[in-house]
Structures are given as structure tokens and as C-alpha cells.
C-alpha positions as CSV (number, residue, x, y, z in Angstrom):
1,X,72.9,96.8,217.6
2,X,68.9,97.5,216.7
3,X,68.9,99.7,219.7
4,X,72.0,101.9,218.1
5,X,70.3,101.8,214.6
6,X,66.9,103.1,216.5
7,X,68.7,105.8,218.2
8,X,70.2,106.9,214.8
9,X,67.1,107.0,213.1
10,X,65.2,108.9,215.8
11,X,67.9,111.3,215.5
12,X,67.3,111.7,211.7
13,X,64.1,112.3,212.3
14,X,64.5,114.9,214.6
15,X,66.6,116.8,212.4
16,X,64.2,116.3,209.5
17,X,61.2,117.6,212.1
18,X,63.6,121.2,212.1
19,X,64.2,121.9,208.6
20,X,60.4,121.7,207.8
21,X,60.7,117.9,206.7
22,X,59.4,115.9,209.2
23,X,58.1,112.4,209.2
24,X,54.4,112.1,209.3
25,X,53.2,111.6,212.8
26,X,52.9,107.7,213.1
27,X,55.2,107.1,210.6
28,X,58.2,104.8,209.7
29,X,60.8,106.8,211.7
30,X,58.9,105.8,215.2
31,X,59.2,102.3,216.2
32,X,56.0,100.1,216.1
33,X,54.6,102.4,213.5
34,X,53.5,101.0,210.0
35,X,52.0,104.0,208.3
36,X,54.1,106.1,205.4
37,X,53.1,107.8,202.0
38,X,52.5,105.7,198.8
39,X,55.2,107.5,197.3
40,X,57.8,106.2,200.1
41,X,56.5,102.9,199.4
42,X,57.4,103.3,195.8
43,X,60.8,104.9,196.5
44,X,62.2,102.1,198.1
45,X,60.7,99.6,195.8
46,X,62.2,101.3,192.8
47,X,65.4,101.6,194.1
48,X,65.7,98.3,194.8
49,X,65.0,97.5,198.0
50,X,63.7,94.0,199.4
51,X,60.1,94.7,200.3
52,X,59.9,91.1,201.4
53,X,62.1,91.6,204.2
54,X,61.0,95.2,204.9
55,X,59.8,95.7,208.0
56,X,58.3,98.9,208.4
57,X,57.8,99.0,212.4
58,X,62.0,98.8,212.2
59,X,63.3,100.1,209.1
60,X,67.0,99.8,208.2
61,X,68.8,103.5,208.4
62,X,69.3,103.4,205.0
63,X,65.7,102.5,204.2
64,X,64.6,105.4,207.0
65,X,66.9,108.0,205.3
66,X,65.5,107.4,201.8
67,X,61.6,107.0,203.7
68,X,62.4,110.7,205.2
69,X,63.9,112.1,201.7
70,X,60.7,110.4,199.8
71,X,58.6,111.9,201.7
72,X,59.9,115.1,202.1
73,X,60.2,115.7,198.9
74,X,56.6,114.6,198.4
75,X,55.9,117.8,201.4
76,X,58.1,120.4,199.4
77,X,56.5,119.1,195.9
78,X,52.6,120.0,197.0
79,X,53.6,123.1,198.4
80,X,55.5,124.5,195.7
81,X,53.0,123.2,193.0
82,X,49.6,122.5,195.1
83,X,47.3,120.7,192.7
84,X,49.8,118.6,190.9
85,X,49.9,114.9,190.8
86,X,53.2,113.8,190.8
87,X,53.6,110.2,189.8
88,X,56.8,108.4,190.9
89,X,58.5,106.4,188.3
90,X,62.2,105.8,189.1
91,X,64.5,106.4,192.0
92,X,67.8,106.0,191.7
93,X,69.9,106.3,195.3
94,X,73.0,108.6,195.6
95,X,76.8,107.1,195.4
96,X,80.4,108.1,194.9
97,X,79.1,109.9,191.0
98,X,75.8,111.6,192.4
99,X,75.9,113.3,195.6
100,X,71.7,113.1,195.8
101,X,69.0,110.7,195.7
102,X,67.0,110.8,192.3
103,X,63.3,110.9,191.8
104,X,61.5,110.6,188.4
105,X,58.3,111.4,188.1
106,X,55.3,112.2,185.3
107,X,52.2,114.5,185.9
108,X,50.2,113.7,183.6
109,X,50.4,117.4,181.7
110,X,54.2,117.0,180.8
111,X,57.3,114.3,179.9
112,X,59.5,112.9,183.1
113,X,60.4,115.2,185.8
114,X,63.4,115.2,187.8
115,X,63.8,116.0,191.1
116,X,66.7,115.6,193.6
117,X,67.3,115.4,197.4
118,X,70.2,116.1,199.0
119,X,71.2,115.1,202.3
120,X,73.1,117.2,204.3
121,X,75.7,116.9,206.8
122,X,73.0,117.1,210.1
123,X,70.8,114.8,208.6
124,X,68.9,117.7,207.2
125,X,67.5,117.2,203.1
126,X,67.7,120.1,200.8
127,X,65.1,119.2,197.6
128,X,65.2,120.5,194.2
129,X,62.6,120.2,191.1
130,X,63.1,120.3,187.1
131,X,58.8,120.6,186.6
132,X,59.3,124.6,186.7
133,X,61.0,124.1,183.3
134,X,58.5,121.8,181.8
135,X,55.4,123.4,182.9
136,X,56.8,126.6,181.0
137,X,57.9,125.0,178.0
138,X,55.1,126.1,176.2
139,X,55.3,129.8,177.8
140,X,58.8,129.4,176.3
141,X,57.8,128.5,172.4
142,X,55.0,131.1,172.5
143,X,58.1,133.6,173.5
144,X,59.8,131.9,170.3
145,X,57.0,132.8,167.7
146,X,55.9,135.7,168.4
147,X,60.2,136.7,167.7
148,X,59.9,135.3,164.5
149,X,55.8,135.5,163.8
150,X,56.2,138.2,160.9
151,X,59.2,136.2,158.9
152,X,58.0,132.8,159.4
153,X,54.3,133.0,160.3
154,X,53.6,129.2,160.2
155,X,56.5,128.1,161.9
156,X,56.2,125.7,164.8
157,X,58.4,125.3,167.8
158,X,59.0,122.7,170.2
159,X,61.2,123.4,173.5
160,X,62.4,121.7,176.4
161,X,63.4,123.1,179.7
162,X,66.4,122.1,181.7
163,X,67.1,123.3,185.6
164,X,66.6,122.4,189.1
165,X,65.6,124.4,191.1
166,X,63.9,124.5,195.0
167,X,62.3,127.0,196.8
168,X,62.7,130.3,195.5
169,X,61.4,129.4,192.0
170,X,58.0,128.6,192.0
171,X,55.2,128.8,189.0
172,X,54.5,132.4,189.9
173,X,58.1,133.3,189.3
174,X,58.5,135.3,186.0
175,X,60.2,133.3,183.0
176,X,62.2,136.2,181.9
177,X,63.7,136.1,185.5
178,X,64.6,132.8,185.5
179,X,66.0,132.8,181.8
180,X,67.8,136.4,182.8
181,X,69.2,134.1,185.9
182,X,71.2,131.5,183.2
183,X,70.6,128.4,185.3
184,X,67.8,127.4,183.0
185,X,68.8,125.3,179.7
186,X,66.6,125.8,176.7
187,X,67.0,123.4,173.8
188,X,64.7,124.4,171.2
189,X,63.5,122.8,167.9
190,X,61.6,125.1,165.1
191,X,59.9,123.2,161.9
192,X,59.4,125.1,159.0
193,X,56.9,124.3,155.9
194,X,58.3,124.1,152.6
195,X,58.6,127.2,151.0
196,X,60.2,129.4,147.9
197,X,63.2,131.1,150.1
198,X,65.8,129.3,150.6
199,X,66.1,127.3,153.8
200,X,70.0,128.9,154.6
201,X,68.4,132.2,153.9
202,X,65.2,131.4,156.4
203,X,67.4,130.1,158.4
204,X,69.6,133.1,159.0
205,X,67.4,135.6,159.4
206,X,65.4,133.4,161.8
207,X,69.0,133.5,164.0
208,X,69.1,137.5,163.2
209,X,65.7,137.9,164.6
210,X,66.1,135.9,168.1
211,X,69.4,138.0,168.5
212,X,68.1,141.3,168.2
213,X,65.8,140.1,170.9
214,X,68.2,138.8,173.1
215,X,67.1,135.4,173.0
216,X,69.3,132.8,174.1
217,X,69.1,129.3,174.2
218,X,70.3,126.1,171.6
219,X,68.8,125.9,168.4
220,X,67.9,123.3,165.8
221,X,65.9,124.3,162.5
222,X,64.4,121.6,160.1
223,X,62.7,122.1,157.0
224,X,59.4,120.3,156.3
225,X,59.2,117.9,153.3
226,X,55.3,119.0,153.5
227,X,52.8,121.1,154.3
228,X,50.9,121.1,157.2
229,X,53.5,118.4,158.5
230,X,53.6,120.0,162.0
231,X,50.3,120.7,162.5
232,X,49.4,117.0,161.9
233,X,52.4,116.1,164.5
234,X,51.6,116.2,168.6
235,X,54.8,117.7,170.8
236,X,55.3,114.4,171.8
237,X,55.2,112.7,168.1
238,X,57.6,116.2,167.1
239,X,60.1,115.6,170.1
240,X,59.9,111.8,169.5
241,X,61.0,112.1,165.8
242,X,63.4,115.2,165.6
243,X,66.1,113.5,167.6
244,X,65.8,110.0,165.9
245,X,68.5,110.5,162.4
246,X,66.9,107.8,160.7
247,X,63.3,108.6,160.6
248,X,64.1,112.2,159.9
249,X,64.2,111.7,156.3
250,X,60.8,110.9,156.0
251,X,59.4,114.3,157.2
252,X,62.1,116.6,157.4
253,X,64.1,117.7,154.3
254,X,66.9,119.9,155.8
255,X,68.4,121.0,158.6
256,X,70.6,123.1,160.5
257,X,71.6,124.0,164.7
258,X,73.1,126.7,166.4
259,X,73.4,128.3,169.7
260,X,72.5,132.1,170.8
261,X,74.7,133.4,173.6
């Protein structure tokens, strides 16, 4: 039976070696070997597995399937975005709901990243990344007030980013283009300071301007009970607070949602 579950897992690695996702030379997919990334490590001790009774000179197939997709998704990751350090926080494995493995990861310059593998029928893995989206959330809220700079100059906005995506979108690929593509979710929150107009009024004319500029996306608009409340807020204190009902009374007066086509 270990003979059989070698054979397979020789052959999985062979299909990995060509579609550009091999296993490291030396590593868990050849017998007797002991060497694999740090990050396949963490993969199978966050999904679960029984490190205790891991033994990486003979890995189970299901072990050597996620040590191949770990790892080469860690290969497509520092390609697509050399320089990056991605941390791995969860995985969650695929089943009967989700047709992919999960990975969760922080970089240290945004919130959690998702990224998924898929495995194909040959044995083959197909990866795909959500950190194009966070990287350019900021891109995205600069985009955001400069639509809406000369009506509400002090505004602030807050955005997050929603797609996966794999090889063809990469940092050097225009934002425009991928907005223009619809496979990229924007949710966007914009914090106004108090003021003498009325917040219905600011309001609309806020969701006049981003139409005539053809701006997309989902919308939420909150008034300020102070000013220079979202200066003295982070993105992560603003994100942290926004969605939580019962602490927004204490900095936000007002407010109102709705989604651009």
C-alpha cells in the first residue's frame, strides 16, 4: 500500500514539475527527503494536520497534495509580487462547499489576504490572489476624492477591495482596467465633518458627482459628530468602528448607503 501511495505522489509531482509548480529539489514529494518551505510547514499545521505523526520522508497523499499547493502558491506569490512577505495565518482545506484550498495571509502593509489553489483534474494547481485589491485600496480612495475634492474637500474615504485574481493581474496592471473588467468589488466608506448643509443634500450630490464620473462600486456615507474625527482615526481604527452599530453613535451622527452601477 506505501508503495501505491509513493507512486501516486511521484506522479503528482510530476505534473506539478509541468505547469511551473514543481516541488523544490529535495523536497517532501521524493522519498527520504526532509526539506520543504516554512510556509508548507505552516499549511498543514493550520489545517489541522497531526504534525506528531508526520513524517516528512513519507508524507500521506493528502499531506503531499496540500505540501505541493503550499508551496506553489508560495512560487506564484513571489513572482507576481517579488518583495512581499507574505505571512501565513489560516488554511482551510477544500470539501464538498469549496472546490479550493484556502490560504490567509498578512503582509505587514495591509489587513488579511486571501488566496486560493485549485487543483485540477491532472494533478495540476491553478492559484489565485485577493492582495491586488488591497495593495490598491488606497489608489482606489485617492480616485474617490479627488471625484468629490471641490464639494466636500475634507472628506475622508476608506475602501476595501474584493477579487481574486492569478496571473494576468499583477501590480503593474492599470486599476481602471481592472475596475472597467467588473470582477473587482469595491465597498467604500466616506466620513464627512459636520457642517451647515444638510447631510441628505451632501449626500446626494456626493452620489451625483461619482455618477457623472462613472464611478461604480457600494457606498456608505456617515456624518461626523466632530471635527477632525477622521483625521484623529487610523484606516484600521475607521474600518474597525464603521461596521460595528453600536459604537457608531459615539462618532458618527448620520448615515446613509447606496450602490453606483
Amino acid at each position: 500500500m506505501r508503495s501505491v501511495i509513493r507512486k501516486l505522489a511521484a506522479c503528482a509531482a510530476m505534473l506539478c514539475m509541468l505547469t511551473a509548480c514543481a516541488v523544490n529539489p529535495g523536497g517532501a514529494g521524493q522519498e527520504g527527503a526532509t526539506e520543504m518551505t516554512e510556509m508548507a510547514l505552516n499549511a498543514l499545521r493550520l489545517a489541522g494536520y497531526d504534525m506528531e505523526q508526520f513524517d516528512p520522508g513519507n508524507p500521506r497523499l493528502s499531506e503531499q497534495v496540500l505540501i505541493d499547493a503550499a508551496e506553489c502558491l508560495e512560487r506564484t506569490l513571489s513572482e507576481k509580487y517579488p518583495g512581499v512577505a507574505f505571512t501565513l495565518t489560516a488554511c482551510l482545506r477544500h470539501g464538498i462547499d469549496q472546490p479550493y484550498d484556502e490560504f490567509h495571509f498578512t503582509t505587514g502593509q495591509t489587513g488579511v489576504v486571501v488566496a486560493r489553489v485549485y487543483t485540477n483534474d491532472d494533478g495540476s494547481f491553478r492559484c489565485t490572489d485577493g492582495f491586488y485589491g488591497a495593495a490598491k485600496a488606497a489608489e482606489f480612495d485617492e480616485k474617490i476624492l479627488s471625484l468629490i475634492a471641490d464639494i466636500e474637500p475634507e472628506a475622508a474615504s476608506y475602501s476595501t477591495l474584493n477579487g481574486q485574481f492569478g496571473d494576468d493581474v499583477t501590480l503593474d496592471t492599470p486599476l481602471d482596467d481592472v475596475l472597467a473588467g467588473g470582477e473587482l468589488l469595491t465597498y467604500t466608506w466616506i466620513l464627512l465633518p459636520p457642517g451647515d448643509r444638510a447631510f441628505a443634500g451632501r449626500v446626494s450630490a456626493i452620489r451625483e458627482r461619482l455618477a457623472a464620473g462613472k464611478q461604480g462600486g457600494d457606498f456608505s456615507v456617515y456624518l461626523l459628530t466632530e471635527q477632525g474625527a477622521a483625521a484623529a482615526m487610523t484606516r484600521e481604527e475607521a474600518l474597525e468602528r464603521i461596521p460595528a452599530d453600536r459604537q457608531t453613535h459615539r462618532v458618527f451622527s448620520e448615515f446613509t448607503r447606496f450602490i453606483e452601477d
